[in-house]
N, C-alpha and C positions, 0 to 999 in steps of 0.2 A: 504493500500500500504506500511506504514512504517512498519506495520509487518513482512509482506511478505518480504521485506528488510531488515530487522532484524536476521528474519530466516533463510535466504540463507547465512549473513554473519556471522550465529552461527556455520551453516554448514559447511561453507568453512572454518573459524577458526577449524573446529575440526576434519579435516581433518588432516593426518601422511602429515610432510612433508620431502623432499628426499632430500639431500645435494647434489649436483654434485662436485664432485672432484677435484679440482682444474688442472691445465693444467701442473703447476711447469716450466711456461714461464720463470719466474728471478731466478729459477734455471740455468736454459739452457743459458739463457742469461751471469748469472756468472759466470760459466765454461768456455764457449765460448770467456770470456774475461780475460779467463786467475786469477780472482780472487775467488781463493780457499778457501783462509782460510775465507773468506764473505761467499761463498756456502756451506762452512759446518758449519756455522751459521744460515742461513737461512733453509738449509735443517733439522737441531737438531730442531731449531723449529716448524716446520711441524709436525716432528713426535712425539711430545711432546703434539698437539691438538688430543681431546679426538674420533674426528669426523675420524681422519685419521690415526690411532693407529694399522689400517689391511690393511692399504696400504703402500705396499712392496716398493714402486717405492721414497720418499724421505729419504727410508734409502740406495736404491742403489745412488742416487745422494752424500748421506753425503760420503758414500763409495770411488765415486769418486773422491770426494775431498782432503781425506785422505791421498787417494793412490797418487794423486801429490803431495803433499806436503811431503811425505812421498819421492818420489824419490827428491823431490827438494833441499834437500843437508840445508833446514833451521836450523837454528841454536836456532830456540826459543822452550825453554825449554818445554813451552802448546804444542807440538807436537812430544816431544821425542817419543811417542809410540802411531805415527801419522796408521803405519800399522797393529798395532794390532790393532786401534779401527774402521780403517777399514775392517777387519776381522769382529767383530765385528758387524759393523751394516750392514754386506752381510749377515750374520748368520740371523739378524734378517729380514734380507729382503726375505730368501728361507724359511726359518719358516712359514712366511704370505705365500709367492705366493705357493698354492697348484697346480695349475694346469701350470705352466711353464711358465706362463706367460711372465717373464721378460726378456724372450731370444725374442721374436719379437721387444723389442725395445732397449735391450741393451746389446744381444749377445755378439757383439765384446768386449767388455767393461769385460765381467762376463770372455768370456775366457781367456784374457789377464792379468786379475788379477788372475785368476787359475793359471796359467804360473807362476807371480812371487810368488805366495804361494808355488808351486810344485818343486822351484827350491830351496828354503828353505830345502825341506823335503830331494829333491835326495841327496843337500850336504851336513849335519846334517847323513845323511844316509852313506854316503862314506868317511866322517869322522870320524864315527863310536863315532856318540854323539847319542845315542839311546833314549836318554830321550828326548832329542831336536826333533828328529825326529818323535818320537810319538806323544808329544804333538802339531806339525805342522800338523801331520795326522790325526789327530782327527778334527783339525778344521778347515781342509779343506773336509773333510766328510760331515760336517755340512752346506758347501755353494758349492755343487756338487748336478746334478740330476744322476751322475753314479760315486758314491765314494767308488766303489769297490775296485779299484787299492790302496786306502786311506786306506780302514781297512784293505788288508792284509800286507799292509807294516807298519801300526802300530801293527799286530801279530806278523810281523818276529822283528821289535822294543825293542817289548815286550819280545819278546822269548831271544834275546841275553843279556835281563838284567835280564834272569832269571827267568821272571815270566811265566814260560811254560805255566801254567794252564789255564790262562785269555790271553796267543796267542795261544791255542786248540780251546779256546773257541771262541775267532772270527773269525779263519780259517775254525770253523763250519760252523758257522750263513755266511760265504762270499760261504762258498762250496753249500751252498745251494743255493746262487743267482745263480750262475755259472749253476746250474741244470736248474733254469728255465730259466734263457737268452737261454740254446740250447735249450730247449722246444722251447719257441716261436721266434727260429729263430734268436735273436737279431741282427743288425747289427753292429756291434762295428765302423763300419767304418764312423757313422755318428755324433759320438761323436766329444766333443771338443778335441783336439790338448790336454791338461794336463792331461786328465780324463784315456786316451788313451795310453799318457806315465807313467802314475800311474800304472795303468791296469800293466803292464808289466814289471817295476819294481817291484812291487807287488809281482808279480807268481815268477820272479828271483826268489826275496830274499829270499819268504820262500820256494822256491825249494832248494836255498842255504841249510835256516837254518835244514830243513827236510834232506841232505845230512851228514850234519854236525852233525845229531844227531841221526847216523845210521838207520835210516827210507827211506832208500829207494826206497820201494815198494810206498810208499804213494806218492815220491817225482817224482817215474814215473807217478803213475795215476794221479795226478796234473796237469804235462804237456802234458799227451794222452789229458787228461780232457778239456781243455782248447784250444789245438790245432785248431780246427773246426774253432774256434772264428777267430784264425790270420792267417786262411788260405793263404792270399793276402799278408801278413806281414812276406819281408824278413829278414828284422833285428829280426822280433823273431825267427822263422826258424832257422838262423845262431848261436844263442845265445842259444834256445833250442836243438841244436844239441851239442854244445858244454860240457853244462850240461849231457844230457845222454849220451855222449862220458865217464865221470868222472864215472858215475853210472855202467859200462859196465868194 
């Protein structure tokens, strides 16, 4: 009998065992109460254990953290570039979740920080800091599941500081997205609110910069190219009429 009970608990010992994931309750908890600079304590440590390294979900939590503290006007020095490293750990949060996962539970959250990322970019853009603006669109590309609008307003970025070659080349690699979203249909309308207004500052700009540097022809088929997409979408209608008003 003490065998037989020996051997069963050789067996169970050597058996793989499964971690379950923890819930991140005294995250949710320290949010909820308002203690930030504690939750993104607690949440660096999470992602720090070797077991939760590919779970996306306590570096959106640090994120959150960030980003209040970030708007909260503190004055301590450990947080001066409270929003960049919340950047930062969204980047590594959309790296892990391959499959979209963190919009079932923290949507609201992802789009709202896109918003304050994208308003960086539009004014940096209309203040004509190009370098500033590129490097905001780059790394809002990085924590977007549609950062189309992202790469080509770091082309037209690029293009106005000169470096035509490497904004050809990513107004390549985006013209080809553009190809397949009308293949299959895409619906641009179910996008987040930033992704949406990227999208379309985007195609402006380098409709702009393609105006701007006697291209034309290109700078029509762009906006034919893309039309389909904002069918529904009167503000680009008005804004793309007014562009090939200039062309004409």
């Amino acid at each position: 009998m003490k065998k037989i009970i020996a051997l069963v608990a050789l067996i169970i010992g050597s058996l793989p065992v499964f971690s379950q994931a923890p819930d991140y309750n005294d995250l949710k908890i320290l949010f909820a109460d308002g203690k930030y600079e504690k939750l993104t304590k607690y949440a660096d440590n999470y992602t720090q254990k070797e077991d939760l390294k590919k779970d996306p979900i306590p570096y959106i939590w640090l994120a959150k953290g960030l980003h209040k503290i970030s708007v909260s006007g503190t004055k301590d020095e450990k947080f001066k570039n409270a929003f960049k490293e919340a950047i930062g750990a969204m980047t590594k949060a959309f790296k892990i979740d391959k499959d979209s996962t963190l919009m079932n539970e923290f949507g609201e959250f992802i789009g709202e920080f896109q918003v304050a990322l994208s308003e960086y970019i539009t004014n940096d853009l209309t203040a004509k800091d190009y370098a500033k603006a590129s490097g905001w669109a780059m790394k809002y590309s990085k924590m977007s599941y549609h950062p189309i609008g992202a790469q080509y307003i770091d082309g037209a970025a690029k293009y106005r500081k000169a470096d035509k070659g490497t904004a050809l080349t990513i107004w390549k690699t985006a013209d080809a997205e553009i190809t397949k979203m009308i293949a299959k249909n895409e619906d641009i309308k179910e996008w987040g609110e930033a992704d949406l207004s990227l999208f379309k500052v985007g195609i402006f700009s380098t409709v702009e910069c393609l105006i701007d540097g006697k291209q034309v022809a290109k700078a029509k088929a762009l906006l034919s190219k893309v039309e389909p997409l904002f069918a529904e979408d009167e503000e680009f209608k008005t804004r793309a009429e007014e562009l090939n008003a200039l062309m004409n």
